[in-house]
C-alpha positions in Angstrom: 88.8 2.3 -34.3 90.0 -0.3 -31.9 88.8 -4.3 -32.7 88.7 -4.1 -28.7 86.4 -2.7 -26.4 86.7 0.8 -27.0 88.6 2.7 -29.7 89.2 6.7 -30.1 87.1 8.7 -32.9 87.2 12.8 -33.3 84.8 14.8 -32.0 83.4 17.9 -31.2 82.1 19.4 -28.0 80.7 22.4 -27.6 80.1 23.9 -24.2 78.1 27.3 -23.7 79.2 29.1 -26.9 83.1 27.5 -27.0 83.8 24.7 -29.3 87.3 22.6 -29.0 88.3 19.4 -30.5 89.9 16.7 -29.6 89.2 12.9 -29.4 87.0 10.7 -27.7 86.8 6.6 -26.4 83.9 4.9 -27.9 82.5 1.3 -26.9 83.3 -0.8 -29.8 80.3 -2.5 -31.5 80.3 -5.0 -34.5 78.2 -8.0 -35.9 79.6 -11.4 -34.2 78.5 -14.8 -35.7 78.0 -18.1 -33.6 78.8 -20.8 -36.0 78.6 -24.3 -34.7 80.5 -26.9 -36.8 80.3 -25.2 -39.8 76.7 -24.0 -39.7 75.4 -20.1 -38.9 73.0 -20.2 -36.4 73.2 -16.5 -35.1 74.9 -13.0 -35.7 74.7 -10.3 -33.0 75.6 -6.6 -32.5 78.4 -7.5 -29.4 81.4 -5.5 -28.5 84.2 -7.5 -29.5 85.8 -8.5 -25.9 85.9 -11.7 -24.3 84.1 -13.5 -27.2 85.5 -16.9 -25.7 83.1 -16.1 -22.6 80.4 -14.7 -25.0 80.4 -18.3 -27.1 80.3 -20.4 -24.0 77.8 -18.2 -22.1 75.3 -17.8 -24.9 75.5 -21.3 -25.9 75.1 -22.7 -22.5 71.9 -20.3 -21.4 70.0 -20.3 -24.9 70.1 -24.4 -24.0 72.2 -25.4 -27.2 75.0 -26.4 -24.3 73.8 -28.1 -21.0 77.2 -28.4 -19.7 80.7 -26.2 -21.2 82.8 -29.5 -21.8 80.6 -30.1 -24.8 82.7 -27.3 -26.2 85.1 -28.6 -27.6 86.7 -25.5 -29.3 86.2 -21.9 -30.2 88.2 -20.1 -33.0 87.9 -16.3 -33.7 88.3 -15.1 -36.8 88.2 -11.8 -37.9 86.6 -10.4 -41.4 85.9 -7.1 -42.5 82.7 -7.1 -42.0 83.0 -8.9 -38.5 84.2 -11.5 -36.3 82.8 -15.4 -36.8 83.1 -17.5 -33.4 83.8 -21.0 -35.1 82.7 -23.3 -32.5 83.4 -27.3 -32.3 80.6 -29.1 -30.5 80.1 -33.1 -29.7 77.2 -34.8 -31.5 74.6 -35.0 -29.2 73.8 -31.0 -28.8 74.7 -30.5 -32.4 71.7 -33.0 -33.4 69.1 -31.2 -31.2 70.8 -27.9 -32.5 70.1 -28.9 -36.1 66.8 -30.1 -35.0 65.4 -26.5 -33.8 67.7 -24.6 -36.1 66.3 -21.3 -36.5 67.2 -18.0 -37.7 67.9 -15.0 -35.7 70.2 -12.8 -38.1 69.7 -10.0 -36.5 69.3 -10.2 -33.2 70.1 -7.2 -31.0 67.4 -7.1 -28.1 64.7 -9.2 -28.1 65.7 -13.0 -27.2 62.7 -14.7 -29.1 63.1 -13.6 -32.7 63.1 -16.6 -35.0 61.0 -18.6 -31.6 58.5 -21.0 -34.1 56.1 -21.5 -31.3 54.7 -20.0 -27.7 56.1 -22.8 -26.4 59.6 -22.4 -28.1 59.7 -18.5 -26.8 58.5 -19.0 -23.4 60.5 -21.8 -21.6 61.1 -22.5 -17.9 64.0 -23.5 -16.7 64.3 -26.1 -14.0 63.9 -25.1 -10.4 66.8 -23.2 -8.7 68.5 -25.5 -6.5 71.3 -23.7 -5.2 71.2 -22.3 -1.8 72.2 -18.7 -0.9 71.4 -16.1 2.1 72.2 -12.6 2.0 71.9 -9.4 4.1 70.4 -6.3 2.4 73.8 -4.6 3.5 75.2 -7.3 1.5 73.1 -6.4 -1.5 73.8 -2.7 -1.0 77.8 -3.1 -0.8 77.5 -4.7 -3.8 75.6 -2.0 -5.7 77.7 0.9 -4.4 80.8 -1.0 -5.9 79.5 -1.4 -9.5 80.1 2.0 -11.3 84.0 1.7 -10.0 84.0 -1.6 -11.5 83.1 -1.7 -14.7 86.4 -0.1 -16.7 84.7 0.0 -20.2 81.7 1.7 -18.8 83.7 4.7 -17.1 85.9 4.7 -20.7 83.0 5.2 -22.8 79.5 5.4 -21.2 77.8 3.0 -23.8 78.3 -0.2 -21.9 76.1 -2.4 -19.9 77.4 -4.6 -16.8 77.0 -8.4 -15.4 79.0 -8.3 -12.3 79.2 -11.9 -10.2 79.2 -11.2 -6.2 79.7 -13.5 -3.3 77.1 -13.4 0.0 79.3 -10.7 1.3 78.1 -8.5 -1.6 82.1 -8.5 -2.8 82.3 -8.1 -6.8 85.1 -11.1 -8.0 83.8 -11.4 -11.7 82.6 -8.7 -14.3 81.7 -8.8 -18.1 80.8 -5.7 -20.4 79.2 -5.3 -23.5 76.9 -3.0 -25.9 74.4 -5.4 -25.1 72.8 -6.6 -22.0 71.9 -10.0 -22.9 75.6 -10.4 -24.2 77.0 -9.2 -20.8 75.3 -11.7 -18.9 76.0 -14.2 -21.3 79.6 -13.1 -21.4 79.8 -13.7 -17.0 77.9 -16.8 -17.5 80.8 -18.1 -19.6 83.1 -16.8 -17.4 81.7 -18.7 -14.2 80.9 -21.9 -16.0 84.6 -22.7 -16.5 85.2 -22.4 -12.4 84.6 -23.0 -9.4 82.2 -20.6 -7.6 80.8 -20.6 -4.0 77.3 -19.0 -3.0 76.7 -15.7 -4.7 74.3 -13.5 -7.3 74.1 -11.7 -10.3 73.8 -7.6 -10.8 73.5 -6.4 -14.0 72.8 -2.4 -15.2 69.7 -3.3 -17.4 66.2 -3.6 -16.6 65.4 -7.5 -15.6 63.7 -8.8 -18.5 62.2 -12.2 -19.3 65.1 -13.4 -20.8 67.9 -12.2 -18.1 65.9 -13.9 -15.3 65.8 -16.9 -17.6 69.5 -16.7 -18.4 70.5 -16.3 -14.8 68.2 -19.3 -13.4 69.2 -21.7 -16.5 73.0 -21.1 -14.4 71.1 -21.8 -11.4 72.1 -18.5 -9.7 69.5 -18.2 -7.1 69.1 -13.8 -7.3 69.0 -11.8 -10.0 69.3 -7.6 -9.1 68.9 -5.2 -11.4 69.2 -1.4 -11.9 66.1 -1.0 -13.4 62.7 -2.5 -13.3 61.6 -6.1 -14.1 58.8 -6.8 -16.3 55.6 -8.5 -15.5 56.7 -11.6 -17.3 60.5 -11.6 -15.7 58.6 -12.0 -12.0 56.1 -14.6 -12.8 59.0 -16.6 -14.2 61.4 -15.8 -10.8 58.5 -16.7 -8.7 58.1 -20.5 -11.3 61.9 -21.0 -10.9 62.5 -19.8 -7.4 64.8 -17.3 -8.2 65.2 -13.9 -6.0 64.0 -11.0 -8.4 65.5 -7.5 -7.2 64.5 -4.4 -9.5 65.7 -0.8 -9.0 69.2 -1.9 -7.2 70.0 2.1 -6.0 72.3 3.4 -3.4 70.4 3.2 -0.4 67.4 1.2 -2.0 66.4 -1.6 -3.7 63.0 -3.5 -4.3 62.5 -7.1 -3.9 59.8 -9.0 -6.5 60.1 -12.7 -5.7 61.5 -15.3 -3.3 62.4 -12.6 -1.2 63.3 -15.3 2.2 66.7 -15.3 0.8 67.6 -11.8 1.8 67.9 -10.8 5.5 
């Protein structure tokens, strides 16, 4: 197996009565640890590509970061039973870190494990603030492209997507990984480090509570998904002001919240 994205494995396929063998690309999955100056604070099931992005991006939308200079370094290092992000931090976000330390070993869905209170594991973000306008053609263009864009996806069929597009519903930025979470975490990351103009988020998942939160702690102002949001995901768009788009099809797509940004 690869320590990439992907790595070739045997297999077996066998079609109406023939069988042949051969080999087969795989998405690459292993536990990754977020270790911030010396102390394990979480260890995920991620696939082991642009971990830089990944440390960055998670630390930034689970509020540990509030802005990516505070990172001061990020070392990978490789065990056998995983990779461990050593992360260097200033002072001040390591204090509140160590404050709210919890434990999330574990972690592969669910963004709230280890939460020690309601208030702890449902948290708005501050209101949007950035501006955007869109057409649904825009939006559309946008979706059409994403299949052809994510590499690791066509390769193995495992992956989910975060793709970053401009108004004019052109794809400049995307991030892939076993998990959803950690493929929008893995964009965020990405974007924090540069300039961007107006633009929104499109992801392959479902839009959860926790992707709407992610996205609107960036303050992206739309958030589309493939799949359907959940109750709690549009009462939190509709608190932030963030545009909530579920079942993002060819030729349709269903708007949940703040829809006065799409035209």
């Amino acid at each position: 197996m690869s320590a990439g994205g992907s790595g070739r494995v045997k297999r077996t396929v066998w079609t109406a009565g023939e069988v042949c063998e051969g080999t087969d690309f795989v998405a690459t999955e292993t536990a990754v640890a977020m270790v911030y100056n010396g102390i394990s604070h979480v260890v995920m099931m991620a696939t082991p590509a642009d971990l830089e992005d990944f440390a960055l991006g998670f630390s930034l939308s689970e509020g540990i970061l509030t802005s990516s200079k505070q990172l001061l370094d990020c070392e990978v290092l490789k065990t056998d039973r995983g990779i461990e992000l050593a992360l260097t931090i200033t002072a001040e976000p390591f204090n509140g870190l160590k404050k709210r330390r919890r434990n999330l070993v574990g972690r592969t869905g669910c963004g709230l494990c280890g939460a020690e209170s309601l208030e702890q594991a449902v948290t708005t973000p501050n209101k949007i603030s950035a501006g955007l306008s869109i057409s649904h053609r825009a939006l559309q263009l946008a979706i059409g492209a994403l299949s052809n864009a994510q590499q690791l996806q066509q390769q193995t069929g495992a992956v989910h997507g975060a793709a970053w597009c401009n108004s004019e519903g052109e794809i400049l930025l995307v991030r892939e990984d076993v998990g959803r979470h950690n493929a929008l975490d893995k964009l965020l990351g990405a974007l924090s480090k540069q300039e961007q103009g107006e633009g929104f988020v499109l992801v392959t998942s479902r839009a959860s509570y926790e992707m709407v939160a992610k996205t609107a702690s960036a303050n992206i102002p739309l958030l589309a998904a493939v799949s359907a949001p959940t109750s709690l995901a549009i009462e939190l768009a509709e608190t932030a002001g963030l545009t909530l788009v579920g079942f993002s099809r060819t030729g349709r797509h269903v708007t949940y919240a703040h829809g006065q940004r799409i035209n």
